[in-house]
Backbone as numpy.savetxt, mean C-alpha at the origin, in Angstrom:
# Nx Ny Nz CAx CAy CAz Cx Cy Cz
12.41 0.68 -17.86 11.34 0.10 -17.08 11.93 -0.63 -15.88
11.41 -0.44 -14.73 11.76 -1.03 -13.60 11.89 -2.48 -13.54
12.87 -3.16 -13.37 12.84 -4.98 -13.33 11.60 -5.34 -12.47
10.87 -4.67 -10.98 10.11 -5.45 -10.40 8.69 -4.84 -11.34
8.17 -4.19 -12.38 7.55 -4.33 -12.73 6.46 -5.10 -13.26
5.20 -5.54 -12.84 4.61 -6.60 -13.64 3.44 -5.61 -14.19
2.45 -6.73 -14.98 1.05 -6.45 -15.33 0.17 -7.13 -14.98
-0.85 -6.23 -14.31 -1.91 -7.66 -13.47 -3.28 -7.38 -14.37
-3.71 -8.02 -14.25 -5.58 -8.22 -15.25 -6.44 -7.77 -13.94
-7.18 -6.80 -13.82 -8.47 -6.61 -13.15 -9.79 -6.73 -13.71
-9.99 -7.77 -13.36 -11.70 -8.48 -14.26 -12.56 -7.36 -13.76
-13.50 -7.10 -14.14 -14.43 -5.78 -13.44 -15.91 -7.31 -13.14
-16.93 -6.66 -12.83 -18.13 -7.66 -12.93 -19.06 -7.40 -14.12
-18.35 -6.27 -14.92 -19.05 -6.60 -16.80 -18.16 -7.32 -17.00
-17.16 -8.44 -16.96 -16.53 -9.07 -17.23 -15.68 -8.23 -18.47
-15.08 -7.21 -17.93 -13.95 -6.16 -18.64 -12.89 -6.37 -18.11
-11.78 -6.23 -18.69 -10.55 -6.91 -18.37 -9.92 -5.61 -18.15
-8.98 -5.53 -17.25 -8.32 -3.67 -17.19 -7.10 -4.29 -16.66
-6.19 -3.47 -17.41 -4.37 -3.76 -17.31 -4.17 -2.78 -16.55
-3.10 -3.20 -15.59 -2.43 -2.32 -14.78 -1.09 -2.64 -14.65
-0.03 -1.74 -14.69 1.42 -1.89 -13.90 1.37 -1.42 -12.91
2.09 -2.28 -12.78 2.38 -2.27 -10.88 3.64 -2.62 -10.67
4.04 -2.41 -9.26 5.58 -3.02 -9.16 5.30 -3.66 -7.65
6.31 -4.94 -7.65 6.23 -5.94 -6.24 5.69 -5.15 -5.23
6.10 -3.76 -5.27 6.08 -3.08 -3.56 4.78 -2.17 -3.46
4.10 -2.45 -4.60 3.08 -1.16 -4.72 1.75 -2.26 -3.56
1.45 -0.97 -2.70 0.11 -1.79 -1.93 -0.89 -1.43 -2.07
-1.99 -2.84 -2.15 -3.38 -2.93 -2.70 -3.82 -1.42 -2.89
-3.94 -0.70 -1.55 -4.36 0.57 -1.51 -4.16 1.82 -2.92
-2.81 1.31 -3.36 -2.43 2.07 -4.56 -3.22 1.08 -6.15
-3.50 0.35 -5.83 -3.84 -0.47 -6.90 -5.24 0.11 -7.03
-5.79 -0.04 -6.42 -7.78 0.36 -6.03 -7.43 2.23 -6.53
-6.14 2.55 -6.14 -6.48 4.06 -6.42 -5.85 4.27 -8.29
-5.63 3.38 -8.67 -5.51 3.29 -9.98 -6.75 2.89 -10.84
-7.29 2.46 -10.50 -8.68 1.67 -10.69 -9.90 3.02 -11.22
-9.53 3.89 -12.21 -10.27 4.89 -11.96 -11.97 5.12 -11.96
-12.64 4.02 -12.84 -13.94 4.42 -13.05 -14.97 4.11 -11.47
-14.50 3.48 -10.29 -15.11 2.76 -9.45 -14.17 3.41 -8.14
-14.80 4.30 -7.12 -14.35 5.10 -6.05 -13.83 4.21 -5.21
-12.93 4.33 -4.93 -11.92 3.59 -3.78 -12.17 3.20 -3.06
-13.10 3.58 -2.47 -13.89 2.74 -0.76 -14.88 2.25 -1.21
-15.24 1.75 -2.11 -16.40 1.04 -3.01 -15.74 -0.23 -3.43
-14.32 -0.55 -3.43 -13.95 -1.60 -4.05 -13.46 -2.72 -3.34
-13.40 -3.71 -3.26 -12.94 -4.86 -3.11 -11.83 -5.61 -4.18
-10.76 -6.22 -3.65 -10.20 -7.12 -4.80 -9.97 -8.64 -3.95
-10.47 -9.57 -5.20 -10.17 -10.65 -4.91 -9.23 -11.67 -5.38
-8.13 -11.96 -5.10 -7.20 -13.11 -5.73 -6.87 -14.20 -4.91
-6.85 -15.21 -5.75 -7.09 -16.92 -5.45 -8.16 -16.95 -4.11
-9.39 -16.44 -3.75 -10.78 -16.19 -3.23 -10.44 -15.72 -1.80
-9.28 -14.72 -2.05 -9.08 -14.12 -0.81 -8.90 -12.30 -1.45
-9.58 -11.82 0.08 -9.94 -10.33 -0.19 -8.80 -9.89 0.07
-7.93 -8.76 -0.79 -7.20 -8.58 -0.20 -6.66 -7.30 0.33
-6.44 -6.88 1.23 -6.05 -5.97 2.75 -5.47 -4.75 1.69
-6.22 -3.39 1.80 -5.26 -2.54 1.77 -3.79 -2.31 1.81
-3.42 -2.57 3.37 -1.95 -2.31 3.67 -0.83 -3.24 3.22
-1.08 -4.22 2.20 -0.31 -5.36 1.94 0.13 -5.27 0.30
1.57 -5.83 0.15 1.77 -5.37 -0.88 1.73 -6.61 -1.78
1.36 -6.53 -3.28 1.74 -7.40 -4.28 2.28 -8.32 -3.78
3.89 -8.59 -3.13 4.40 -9.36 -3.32 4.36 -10.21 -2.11
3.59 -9.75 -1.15 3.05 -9.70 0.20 1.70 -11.56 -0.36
1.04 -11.02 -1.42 0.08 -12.15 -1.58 0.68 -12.93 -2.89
1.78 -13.14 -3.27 2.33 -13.64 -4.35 1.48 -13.47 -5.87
1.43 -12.10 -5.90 0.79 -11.92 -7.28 2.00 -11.89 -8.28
1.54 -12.33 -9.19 2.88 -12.64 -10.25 2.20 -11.77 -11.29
3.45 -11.72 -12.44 2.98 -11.27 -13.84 1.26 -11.60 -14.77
0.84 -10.74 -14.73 -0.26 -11.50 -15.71 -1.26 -12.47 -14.66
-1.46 -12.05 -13.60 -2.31 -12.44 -12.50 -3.57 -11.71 -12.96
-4.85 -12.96 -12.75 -6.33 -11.97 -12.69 -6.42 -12.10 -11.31
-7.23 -10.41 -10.97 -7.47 -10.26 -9.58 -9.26 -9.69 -10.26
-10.01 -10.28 -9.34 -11.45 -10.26 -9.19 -11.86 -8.61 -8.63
-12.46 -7.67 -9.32 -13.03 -6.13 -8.57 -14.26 -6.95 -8.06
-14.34 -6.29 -6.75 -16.35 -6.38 -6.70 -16.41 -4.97 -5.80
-17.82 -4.92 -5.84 -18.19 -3.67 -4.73 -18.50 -3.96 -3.46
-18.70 -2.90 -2.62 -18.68 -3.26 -1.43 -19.86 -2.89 -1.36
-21.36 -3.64 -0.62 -22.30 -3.44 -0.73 -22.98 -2.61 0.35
-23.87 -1.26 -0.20 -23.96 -0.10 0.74 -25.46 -0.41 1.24
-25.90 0.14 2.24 -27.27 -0.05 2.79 -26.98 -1.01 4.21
-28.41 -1.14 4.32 -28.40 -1.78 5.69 -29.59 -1.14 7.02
-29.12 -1.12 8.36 -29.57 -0.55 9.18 -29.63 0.91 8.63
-30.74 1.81 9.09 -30.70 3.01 9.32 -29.89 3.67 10.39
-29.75 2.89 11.51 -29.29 3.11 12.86 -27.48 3.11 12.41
-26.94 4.11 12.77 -25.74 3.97 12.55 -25.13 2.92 13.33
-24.39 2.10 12.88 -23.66 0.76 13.95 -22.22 1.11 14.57
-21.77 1.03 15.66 -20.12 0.62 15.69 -19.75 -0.43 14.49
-18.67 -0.33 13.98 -18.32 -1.13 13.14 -17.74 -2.27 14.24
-17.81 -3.47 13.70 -17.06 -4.87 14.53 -16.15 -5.62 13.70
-15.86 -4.68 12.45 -14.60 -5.26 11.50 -13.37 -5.19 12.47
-12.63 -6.66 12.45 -11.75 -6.75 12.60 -10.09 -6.28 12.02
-9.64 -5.17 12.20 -8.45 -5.32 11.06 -7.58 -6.50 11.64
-6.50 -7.07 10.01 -5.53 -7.74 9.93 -4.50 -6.86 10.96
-3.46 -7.85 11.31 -2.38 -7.52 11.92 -1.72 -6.63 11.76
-1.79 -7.13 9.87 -0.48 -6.12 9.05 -1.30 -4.58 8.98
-2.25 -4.71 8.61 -2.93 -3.11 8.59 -3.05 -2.30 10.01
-3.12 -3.28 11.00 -3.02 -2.22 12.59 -1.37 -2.15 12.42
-0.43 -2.89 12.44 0.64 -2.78 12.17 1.50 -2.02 11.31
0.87 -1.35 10.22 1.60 -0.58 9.01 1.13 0.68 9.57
-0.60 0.66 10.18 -0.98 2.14 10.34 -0.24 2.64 11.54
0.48 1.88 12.65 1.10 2.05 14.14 2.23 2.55 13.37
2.97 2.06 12.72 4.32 2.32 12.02 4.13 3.42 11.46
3.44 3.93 10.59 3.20 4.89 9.92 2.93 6.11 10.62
2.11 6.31 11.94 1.54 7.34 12.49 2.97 7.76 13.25
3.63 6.80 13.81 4.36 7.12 15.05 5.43 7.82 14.09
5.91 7.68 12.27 7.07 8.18 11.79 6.22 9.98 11.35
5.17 10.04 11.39 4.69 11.19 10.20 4.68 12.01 12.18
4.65 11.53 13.39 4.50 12.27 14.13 6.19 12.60 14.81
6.80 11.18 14.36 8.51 12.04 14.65 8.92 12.94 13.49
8.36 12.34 12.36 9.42 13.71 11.36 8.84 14.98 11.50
7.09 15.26 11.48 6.74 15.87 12.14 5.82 15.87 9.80
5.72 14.83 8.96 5.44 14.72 8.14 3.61 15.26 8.05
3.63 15.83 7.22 1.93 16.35 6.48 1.72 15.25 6.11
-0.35 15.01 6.37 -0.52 13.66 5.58 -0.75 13.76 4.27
-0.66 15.52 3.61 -0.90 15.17 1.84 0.48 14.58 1.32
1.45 14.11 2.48 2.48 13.26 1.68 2.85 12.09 1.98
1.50 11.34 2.52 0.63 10.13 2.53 1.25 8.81 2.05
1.69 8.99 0.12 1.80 8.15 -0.63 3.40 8.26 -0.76
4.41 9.44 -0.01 5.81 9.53 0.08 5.97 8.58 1.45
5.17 8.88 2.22 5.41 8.15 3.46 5.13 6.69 2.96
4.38 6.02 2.48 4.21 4.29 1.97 5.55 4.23 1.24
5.57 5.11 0.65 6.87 4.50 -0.08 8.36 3.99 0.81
8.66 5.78 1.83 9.48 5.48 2.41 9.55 3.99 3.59
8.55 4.07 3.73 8.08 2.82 4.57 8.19 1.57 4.04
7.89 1.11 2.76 7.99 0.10 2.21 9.63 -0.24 1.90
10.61 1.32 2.01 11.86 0.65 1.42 12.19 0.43 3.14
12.03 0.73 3.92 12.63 0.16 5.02 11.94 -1.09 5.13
10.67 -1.38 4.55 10.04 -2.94 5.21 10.65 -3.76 4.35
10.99 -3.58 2.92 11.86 -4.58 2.36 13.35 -4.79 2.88
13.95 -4.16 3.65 15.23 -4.05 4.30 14.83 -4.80 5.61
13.45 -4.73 6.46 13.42 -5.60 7.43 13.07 -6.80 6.83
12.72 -7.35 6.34 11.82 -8.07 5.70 13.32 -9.25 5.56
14.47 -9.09 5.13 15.37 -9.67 4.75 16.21 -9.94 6.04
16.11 -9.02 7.71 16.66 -9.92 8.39 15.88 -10.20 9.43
14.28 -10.64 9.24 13.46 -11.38 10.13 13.41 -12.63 9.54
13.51 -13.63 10.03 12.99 -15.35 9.90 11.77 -15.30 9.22
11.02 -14.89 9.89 9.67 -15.15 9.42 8.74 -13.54 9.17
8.63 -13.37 7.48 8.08 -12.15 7.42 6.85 -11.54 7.49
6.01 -12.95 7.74 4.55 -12.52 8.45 3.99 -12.49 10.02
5.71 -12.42 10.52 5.79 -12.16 12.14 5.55 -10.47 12.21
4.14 -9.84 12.26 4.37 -8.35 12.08 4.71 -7.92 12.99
4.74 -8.18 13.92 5.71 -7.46 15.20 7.09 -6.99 14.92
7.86 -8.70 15.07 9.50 -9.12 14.86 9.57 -7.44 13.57
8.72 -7.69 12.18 8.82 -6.59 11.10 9.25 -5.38 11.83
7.93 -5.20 12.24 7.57 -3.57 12.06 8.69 -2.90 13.74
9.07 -4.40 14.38 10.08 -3.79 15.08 11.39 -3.37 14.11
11.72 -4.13 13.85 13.04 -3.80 12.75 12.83 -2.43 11.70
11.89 -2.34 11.26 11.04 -1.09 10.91 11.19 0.11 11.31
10.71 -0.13 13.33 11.60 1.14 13.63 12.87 1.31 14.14
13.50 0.39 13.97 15.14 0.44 14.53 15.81 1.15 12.70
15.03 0.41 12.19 16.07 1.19 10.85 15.23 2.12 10.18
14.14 3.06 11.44 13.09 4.52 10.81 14.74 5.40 12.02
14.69 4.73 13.19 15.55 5.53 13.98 16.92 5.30 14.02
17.59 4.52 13.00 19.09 4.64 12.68 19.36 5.83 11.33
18.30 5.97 10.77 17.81 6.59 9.62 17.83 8.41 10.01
16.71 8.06 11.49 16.83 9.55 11.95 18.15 9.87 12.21
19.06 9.42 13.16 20.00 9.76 13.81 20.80 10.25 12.32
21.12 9.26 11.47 22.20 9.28 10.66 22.02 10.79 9.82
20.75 10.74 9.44 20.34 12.07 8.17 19.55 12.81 9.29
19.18 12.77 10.57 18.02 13.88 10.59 16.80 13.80 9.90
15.68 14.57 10.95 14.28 14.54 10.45 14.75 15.11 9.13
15.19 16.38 8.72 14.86 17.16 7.60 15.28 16.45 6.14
16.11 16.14 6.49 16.23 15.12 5.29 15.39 13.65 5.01
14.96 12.92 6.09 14.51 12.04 6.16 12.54 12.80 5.22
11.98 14.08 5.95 11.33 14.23 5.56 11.42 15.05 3.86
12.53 15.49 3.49 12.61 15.53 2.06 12.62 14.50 1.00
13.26 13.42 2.09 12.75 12.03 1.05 11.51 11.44 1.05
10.44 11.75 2.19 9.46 11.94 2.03 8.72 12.52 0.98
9.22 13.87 0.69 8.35 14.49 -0.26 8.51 14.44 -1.30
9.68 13.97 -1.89 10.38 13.25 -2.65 9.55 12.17 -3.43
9.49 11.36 -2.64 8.65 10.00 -3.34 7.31 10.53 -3.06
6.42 11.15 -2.81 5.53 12.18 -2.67 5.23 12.54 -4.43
6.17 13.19 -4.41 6.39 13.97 -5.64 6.33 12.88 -7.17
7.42 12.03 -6.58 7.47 10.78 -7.80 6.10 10.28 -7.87
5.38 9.50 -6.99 4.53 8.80 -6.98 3.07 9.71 -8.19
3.14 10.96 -7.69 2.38 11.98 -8.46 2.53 11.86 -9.83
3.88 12.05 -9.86 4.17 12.36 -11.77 3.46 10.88 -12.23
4.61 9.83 -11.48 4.06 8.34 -12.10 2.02 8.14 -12.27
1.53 8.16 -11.54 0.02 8.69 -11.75 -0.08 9.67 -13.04
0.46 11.22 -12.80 -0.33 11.55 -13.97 0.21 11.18 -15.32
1.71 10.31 -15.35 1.88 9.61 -16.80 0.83 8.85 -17.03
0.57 7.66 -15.90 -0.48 6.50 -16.27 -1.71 7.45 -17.12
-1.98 8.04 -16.25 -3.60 8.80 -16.68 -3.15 9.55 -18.22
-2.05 9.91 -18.14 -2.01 10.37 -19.76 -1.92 9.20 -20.96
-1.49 7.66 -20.50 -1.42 6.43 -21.49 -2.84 6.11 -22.05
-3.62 6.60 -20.71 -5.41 6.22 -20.62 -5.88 7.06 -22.40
């Protein structure tokens, strides 16, 4: 078992308790897609009464072992009139999706390998993450981000860079369909 492994409690609103593993680096986005009875863009999670962001990871909002995180839904209806949306995104989510688009358009990466690309991304953001001052400077980050996406290219090349792509692609899959076989 992985050392950064924890187990977090997801309260549902029948007040059902649902266990999940997770590890420090896994982001919200993967958590909600573990979540199976309640569709992914339907969900909300809340811990210590803050919503928290797709693009941000576990260890990003200091969730610890044995943390309850609050499900709710996201409530549908409204105008008939279709609206512009006026949601603001967080920093880190315009920031992870800028990072993300500009590497899947240099390696030249497919997006069904979506969840290889977070991964590869997350091991370079924990590598920036350790020589920025301050790690909720997302700029200072996601610059360092791409200095070590393009020391990465140079050293291995797209083709390899994108086999480790598909790579954790591939892992991320199996790990899913174990979970779903524990179910």
């Amino acid at each position: 078992m992985n050392i950064n492994m924890n187990q977090i409690i997801i309260k549902t609103l029948e007040n059902k308790n649902i266990a999940l593993e997770v590890d420090d680096d896994d982001l919200i986005k993967t958590i909600k897609y573990k979540i199976k009875k309640i569709p992914f863009d339907c969900q909300r999670l809340i811990f210590n009464n803050q919503q928290l962001e797709d693009y941000n990871s576990i260890k990003y909002y200091d969730i610890q072992n044995n943390s309850l995180i609050n499900l709710v839904l996201y409530l549908k209806g409204g105008a008939s009139e279709k609206k512009k949306s006026t949601r603001v995104l967080p920093p880190s989510f315009k920031a992870a999706q800028v990072v993300n688009e500009k590497i899947i358009k240099d390696v030249g990466c497919d997006r069904k390998y979506w969840f290889g690309l977070i991964k590869y991304v997350n091991t370079l953001r924990i590598q920036a993450k350790k020589e920025v001052d301050d790690e909720k400077d997302f700029e200072s980050v996601n610059k360092v981000i791409m200095d070590l996406f393009n020391q990465d290219l140079k050293s291995k090349g797209k083709n390899k860079i994108l086999k480790m792509i598909k790579y954790f692609a591939e892992e991320a899959k199996q790990e899913r369909q174990a979970r779903m076989k524990k179910k």
